[in-house]
N, C-alpha and C positions, 0 to 999 in steps of 0.2 A: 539922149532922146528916150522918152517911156512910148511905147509902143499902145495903141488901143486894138486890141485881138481880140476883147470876153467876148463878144457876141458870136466872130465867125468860127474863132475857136469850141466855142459851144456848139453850133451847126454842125464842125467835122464832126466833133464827138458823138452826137448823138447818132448822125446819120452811119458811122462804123457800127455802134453800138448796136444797131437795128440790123446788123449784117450777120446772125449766129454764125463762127467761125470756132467751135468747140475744136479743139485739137481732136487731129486725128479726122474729122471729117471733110464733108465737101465743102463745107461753111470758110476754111481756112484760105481757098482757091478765093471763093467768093468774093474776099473782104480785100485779097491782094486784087485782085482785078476792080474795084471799088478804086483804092488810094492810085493802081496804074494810071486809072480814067483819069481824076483828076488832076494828076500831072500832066496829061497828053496833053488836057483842053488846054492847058497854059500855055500862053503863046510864043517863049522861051524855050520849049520841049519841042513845040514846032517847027522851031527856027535848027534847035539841036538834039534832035531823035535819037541819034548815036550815046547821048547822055542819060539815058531813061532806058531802064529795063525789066523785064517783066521774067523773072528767073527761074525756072523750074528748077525744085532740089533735085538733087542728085542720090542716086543710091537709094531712092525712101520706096516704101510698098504703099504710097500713094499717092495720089496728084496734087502737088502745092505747088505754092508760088512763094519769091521774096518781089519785093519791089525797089529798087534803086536809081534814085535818081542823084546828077549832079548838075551843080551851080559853078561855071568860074569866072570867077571876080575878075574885072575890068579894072583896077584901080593899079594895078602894079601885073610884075610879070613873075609873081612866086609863084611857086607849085606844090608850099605848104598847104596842107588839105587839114580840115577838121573833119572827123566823122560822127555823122547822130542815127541813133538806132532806137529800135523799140517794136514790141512782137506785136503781132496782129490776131493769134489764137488767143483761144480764154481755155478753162476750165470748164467742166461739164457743168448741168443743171439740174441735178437729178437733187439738190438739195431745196430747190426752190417746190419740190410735189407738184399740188396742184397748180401752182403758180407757174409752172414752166414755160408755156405760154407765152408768159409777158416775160420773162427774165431777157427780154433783149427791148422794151419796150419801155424807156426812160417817161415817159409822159402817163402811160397807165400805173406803170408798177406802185406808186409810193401812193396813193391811194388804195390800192390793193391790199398793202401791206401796213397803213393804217386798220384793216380788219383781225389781223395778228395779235396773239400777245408780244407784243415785243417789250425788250430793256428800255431803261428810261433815257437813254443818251440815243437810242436810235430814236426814240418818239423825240426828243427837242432836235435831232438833227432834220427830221421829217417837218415838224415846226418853223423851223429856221428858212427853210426855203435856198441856205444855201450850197445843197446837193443834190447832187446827181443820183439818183439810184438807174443798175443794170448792170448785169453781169458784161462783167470788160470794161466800165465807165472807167474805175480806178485802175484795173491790172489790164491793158495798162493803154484802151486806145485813146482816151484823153490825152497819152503821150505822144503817140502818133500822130494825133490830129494836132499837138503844137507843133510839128518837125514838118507836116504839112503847110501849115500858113507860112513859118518860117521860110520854108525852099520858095513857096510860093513869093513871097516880101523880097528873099534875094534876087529871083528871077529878075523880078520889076525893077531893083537895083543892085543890080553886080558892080558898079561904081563903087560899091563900100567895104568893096573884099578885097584884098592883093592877096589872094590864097583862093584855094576851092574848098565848097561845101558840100558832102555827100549825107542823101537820108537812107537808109533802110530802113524797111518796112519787111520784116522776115516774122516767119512761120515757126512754125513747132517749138518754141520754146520752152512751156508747158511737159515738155517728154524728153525728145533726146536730141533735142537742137539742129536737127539737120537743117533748120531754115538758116540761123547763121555761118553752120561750117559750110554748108554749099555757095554763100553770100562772101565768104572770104577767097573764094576764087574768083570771083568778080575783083574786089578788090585790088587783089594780085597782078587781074589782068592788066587793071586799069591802071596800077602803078606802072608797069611798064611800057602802055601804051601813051598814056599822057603824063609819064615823068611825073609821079604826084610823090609827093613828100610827107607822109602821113603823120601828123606832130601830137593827135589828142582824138579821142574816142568818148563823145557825152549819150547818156543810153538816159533817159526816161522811164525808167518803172518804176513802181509805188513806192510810196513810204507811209506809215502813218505812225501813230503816238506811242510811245514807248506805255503809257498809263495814262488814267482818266483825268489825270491832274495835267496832262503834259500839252503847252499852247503852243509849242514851238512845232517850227515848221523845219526839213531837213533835205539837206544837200549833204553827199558823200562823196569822198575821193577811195578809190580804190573801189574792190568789192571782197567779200566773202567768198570763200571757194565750199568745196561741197566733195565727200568720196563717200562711197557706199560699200564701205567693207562688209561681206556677209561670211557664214560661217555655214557650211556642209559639216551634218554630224552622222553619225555613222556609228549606230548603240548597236546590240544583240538582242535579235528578238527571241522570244519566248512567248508561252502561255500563261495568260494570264495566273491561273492556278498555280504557276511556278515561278512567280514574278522575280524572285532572285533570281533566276537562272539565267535575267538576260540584264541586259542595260536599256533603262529606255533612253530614245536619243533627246525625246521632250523635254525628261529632265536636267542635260546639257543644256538643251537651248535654254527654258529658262530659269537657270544660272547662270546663262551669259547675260542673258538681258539683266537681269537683277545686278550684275555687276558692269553694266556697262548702261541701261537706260537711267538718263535723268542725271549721270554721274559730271558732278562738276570737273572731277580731277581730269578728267576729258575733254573738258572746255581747254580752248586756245585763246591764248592773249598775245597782243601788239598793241605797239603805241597806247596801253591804261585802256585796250577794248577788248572784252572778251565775249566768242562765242558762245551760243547757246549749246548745253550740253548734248551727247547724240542722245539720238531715240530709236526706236523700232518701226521700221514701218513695214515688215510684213514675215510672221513668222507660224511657221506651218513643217507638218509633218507629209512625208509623200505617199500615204493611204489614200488608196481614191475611194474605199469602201469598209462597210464596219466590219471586222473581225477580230476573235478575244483573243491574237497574236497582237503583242505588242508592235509600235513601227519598228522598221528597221532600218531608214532615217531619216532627216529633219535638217530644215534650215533657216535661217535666220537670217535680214540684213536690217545694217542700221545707218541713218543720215548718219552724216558724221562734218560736221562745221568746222573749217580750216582759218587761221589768219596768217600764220607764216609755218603752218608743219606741212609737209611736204608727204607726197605719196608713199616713200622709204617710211618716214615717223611713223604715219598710223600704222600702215603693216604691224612696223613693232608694236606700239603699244596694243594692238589688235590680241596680238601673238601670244603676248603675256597675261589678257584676260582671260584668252582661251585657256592657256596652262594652268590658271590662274581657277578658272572655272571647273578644268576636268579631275584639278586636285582637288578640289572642295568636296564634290560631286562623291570621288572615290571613296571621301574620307566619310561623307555623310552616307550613304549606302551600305558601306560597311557596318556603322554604327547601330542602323538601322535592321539591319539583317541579323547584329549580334543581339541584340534588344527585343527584336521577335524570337530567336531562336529561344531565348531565356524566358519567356512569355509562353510557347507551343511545348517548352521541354527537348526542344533538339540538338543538338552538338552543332557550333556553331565553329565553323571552319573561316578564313579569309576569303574573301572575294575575289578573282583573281585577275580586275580591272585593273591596270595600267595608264596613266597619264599619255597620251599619243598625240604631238598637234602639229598639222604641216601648214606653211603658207604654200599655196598654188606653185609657188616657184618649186619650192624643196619636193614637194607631191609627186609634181612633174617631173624633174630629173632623178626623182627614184625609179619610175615604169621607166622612166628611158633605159637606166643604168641597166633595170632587170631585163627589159627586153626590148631594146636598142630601137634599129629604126622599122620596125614594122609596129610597135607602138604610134611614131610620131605619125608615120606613114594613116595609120588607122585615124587617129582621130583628127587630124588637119582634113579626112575627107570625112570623116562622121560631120564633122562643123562646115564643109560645103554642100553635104547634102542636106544636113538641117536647113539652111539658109536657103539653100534655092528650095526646097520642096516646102516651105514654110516661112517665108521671107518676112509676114507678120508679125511673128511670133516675137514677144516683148523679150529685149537685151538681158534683163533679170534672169528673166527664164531659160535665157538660151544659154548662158552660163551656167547656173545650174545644170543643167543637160550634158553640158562638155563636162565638170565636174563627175557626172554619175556615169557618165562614162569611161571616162577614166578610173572610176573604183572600180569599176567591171574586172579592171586589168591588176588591181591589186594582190600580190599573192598573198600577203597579210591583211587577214579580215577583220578583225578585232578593233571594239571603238576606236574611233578618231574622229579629231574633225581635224576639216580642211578651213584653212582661211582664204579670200580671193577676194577682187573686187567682182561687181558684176552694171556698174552702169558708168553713161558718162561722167570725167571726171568737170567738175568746173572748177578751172583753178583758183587760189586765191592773190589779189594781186593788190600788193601794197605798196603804195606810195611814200617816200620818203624823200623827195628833193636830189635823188643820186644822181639823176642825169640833167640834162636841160631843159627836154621834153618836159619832163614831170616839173620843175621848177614852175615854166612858163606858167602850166596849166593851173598849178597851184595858186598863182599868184594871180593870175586870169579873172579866175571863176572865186578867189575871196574877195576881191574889189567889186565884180559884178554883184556879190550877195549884197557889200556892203551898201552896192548904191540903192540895188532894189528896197535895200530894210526903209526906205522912206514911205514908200508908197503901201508896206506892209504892218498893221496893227498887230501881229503876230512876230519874234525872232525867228530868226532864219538864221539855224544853226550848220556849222559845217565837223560833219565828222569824219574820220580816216578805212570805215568799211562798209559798206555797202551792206546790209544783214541779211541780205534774202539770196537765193543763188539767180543769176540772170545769165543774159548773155553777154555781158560784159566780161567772163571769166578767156571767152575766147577771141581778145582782142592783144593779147599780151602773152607771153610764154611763161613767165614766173616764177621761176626755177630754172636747176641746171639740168644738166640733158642725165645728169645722173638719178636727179630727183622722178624723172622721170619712167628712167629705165624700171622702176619698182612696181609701175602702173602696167606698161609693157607685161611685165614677166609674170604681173599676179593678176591679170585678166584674161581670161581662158577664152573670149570670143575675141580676140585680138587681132585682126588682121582677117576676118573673114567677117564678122556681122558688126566689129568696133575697130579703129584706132583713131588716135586721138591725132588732131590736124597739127601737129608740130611743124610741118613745113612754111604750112600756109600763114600759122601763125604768128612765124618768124619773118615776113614778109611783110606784115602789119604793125605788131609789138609796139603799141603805143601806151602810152599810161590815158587811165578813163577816171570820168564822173558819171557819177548818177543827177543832175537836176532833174527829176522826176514828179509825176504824180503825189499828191497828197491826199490823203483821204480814210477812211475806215472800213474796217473788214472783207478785205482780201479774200477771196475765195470761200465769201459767205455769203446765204441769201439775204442779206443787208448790208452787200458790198454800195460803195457809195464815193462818191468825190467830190472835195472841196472845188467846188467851181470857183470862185475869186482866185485861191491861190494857182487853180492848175491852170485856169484859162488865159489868166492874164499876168502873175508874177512869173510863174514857169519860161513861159518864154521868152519871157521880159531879161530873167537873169540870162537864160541861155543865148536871148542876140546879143546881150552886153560880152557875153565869153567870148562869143564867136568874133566880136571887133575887137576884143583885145587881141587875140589867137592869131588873126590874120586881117582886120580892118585896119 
């Protein structure tokens, strides 16, 4: 059976769309009490109230919601469950300018933005009439609003399920996920309240074209994971008039970047797919004001795109850039120093810089070793009053923090850097047929593509990782608890403003797809979505999975 959705599926989407729910604000609450609504009025949510919930995250510094609803299927008496997810935040607007306005306003905006100079692929998509423009149309409440008609179609007939359906509709995605890891205790709950058998996890967020030439349309199994190793450096400051006298830490950091952004040798492969290389996303010296002393120090972190290396891997190959970097660094300063001295006529003596590099772990257990427990003592409560006196304060930062507190304690001052992570990790979780779970869903959801490719003038390709990080990373454990322990030990807000849901996870552990959104430019002001394929094939494949799964 082909399903006819475009028009009402179009309706949800616009009307979320028109709900600004920027991460981080009140807009997030907004958009989850918006998709509640809709559920309530259904006459099925009526009948079973207890099935609908309207969830305040847990632990966040500020008021959201997830939304959860379920469907169980009358056709049989299993307690096989599929789950469908997809966030309800967007990304800020500050790129739209003067247009910010409408950036939630699907019907003005692309008139608007015919006043633009724009590229010539958004003017024939503007042409085409077959997209959506508004911030969130593609990332990703298009997706939400198929998981909505969806629940809605089962409601009407749970006759076609011998299995239960659950939707989320979670928050914060966009930042540090509390919308789904507080949505995994729902789960949990539910697993043991009504005996649910969790077999498959399909999430809905974007995809769009690899290149300008690329017609194919795309479905993933698995997803991409995500660590953000950063680097605390720690130079010698000086005057600037005495510029050898000290180390700047700048010039560590970028020589890590240089050897670490852009670097393929740092891409990760599985199954003939490989990651995009890491990059920098925010690197900075800790002067809050100008003075002709040089910093005295700096840090750096960088994405870093996972397909099967594990939290332990990057650590290391982290480890070795950094060594990698402070040798270089020592070798070029030197040179440097010897070159000017022969230039000014001075006696040019050795520099007496040293290679230094600790991961978080090794750091740590040195200030233990030196001064035992009124170290650990110190800073387990420096990281509870950070948190409560500051509970805002972004995960990045707050590590760092714990970092430069802990060199407080250093009795060796002399450059270093420290390695750590400092944000949440999303794991990477790959699919290979190992269990049954993942067989099922494999074989599920490529017959469903297949049947859909009828009614699609477009391929509809299936590939093995998901490229972007989602919340799909916290649906699944994906490693062993070893792999783990390396995240544990090199994350310094660990257990006071971070740890990572292992428990919860392990409760759910199901293998996931993405059938998601299609569409172009992603967290750009000429974000945009294929309406044909998102309104009407999207969820077309994804009932087709959901009857193979448990119809």
């Amino acid at each position: 059976m082909y399903l006819k959705c475009f028009d009402e599926v179009k309706t949800l989407t616009k009307e979320l769309v028109r709900v600004p729910s920027i991460v981080k604000t009140s807009g997030e609450a907004d958009c989850a009490k918006r998709v509640y609504e809709f559920y309530r009025e259904l006459p099925y949510f009526q009948s079973h109230p207890e099935q609908l919930m309207l969830q305040q995250t847990e632990d966040d510094e500020i008021e959201r919601y997830n939304v959860l609803a379920m469907v169980k299927g009358t056709k049989g008496d299993s307690n096989r469950t599929v789950i469908l997810m997809g966030h309800l935040d967007t990304v800020g607007v500050d790129d739209f300018g003067s247009l910010k306005e409408y950036a939630f306003d699907p019907d003005t905006l692309p008139g608007l933005l015919r006043k633009l100079k724009l590229e010539d692929d958004v003017i024939r998509d503007l042409d085409s009439g077959e997209y959506m423009f508004g911030r969130g149309a593609l990332d990703m409440k298009s997706g939400v609003a198929g998981h909505m008609w969806l629940i809605r179609y089962f409601s009407e007939h749970p006759e076609e399920l011998d299995g239960n359906l659950i939707a989320i509709a979670e928050c914060d995605e966009e930042d540090n996920a509390h919308g789904i890891i507080s949505a995994l205790k729902v789960l949990k709950e539910w697993k043991q309240v009504h005996g649910l058998d969790y077999i498959a996890a399909i999430n809905a967020d974007y995809s769009t074209p690899y290149h300008e030439e690329d017609e194919n349309r795309y479905v993933y199994f698995g997803t991409i994971g995500k660590l953000l190793p950063s680097f605390y450096v720690v130079g010698k400051e000086t005057h600037v008039g005495q510029a050898f006298g000290g180390l700047d830490p700048n010039l560590l950091v970028a020589e890590l970047t240089r050897l670490i952004d852009y670097n393929p040798d740092l891409s990760d492969e599985a199954q003939g797919e490989v990651t995009i290389p890491p990059v920098s996303l925010k690197q900075t010296d800790v002067k809050d004001t100008y003075t002709v002393q040089t910093a005295l120090a700096a840090y750096v972190y960088y994405n870093f795109f996972t397909h099967s290396m594990t939290p332990k891997d990057v650590m290391a190959a982290m480890k070795e850039k950094a060594v990698e970097a402070f040798d270089r660094v020592v070798k070029y300063t030197n040179e440097s120093y010897q070159r000017f001295c022969e230039l000014a006529g001075h006696v040019y003596t050795p520099l007496s810089w040293k290679t230094r590099v600790y991961t978080w772990e090794e750091f740590y257990r040195e200030l233990v070793k030196q001064h035992g427990t009124p170290f650990e003592e110190h800073l387990r409560q420096y990281a509870l009053d950070l948190h409560q006196n500051n509970p805002a304060l972004d995960l990045r930062d707050f590590n760092v923090r714990m970092v430069e507190e802990a060199w407080s304690w250093a009795k060796d001052k002399t450059p270093a850097i420290i390695v750590f992570y400092s944000s949440t990790m999303y794991t990477n979780l790959e699919m290979t047929g190992r269990t049954a779970n993942e067989r099922t869903l494999l074989e599920s959801v490529t017959e469903a593509v297949k049947e859909l490719q009828a009614y699609s003038d477009r391929p509809v390709v299936t590939k093995m990782f998901y490229p972007y990080i989602s919340d799909s990373s916290f649906m699944a454990l994906g490693g062993d608890r070893e792999d783990l322990d390396a995240l544990e030990n090199n994350t310094p807000a660990w257990g006071i403003k971070y740890k990572h849901p292992i428990e919860d996870i392990a409760e759910i552990n199901v293998p996931v797809v993405n059938i998601g959104t299609f569409g172009k430019d992603g967290h750009k002001l000429t974000e945009r979505v294929h309406m044909k394929h998102t309104f009407e094939h999207i969820p077309n494949i994804t009932y087709q999975a959901i009857k193979k799964l448990i119809g």
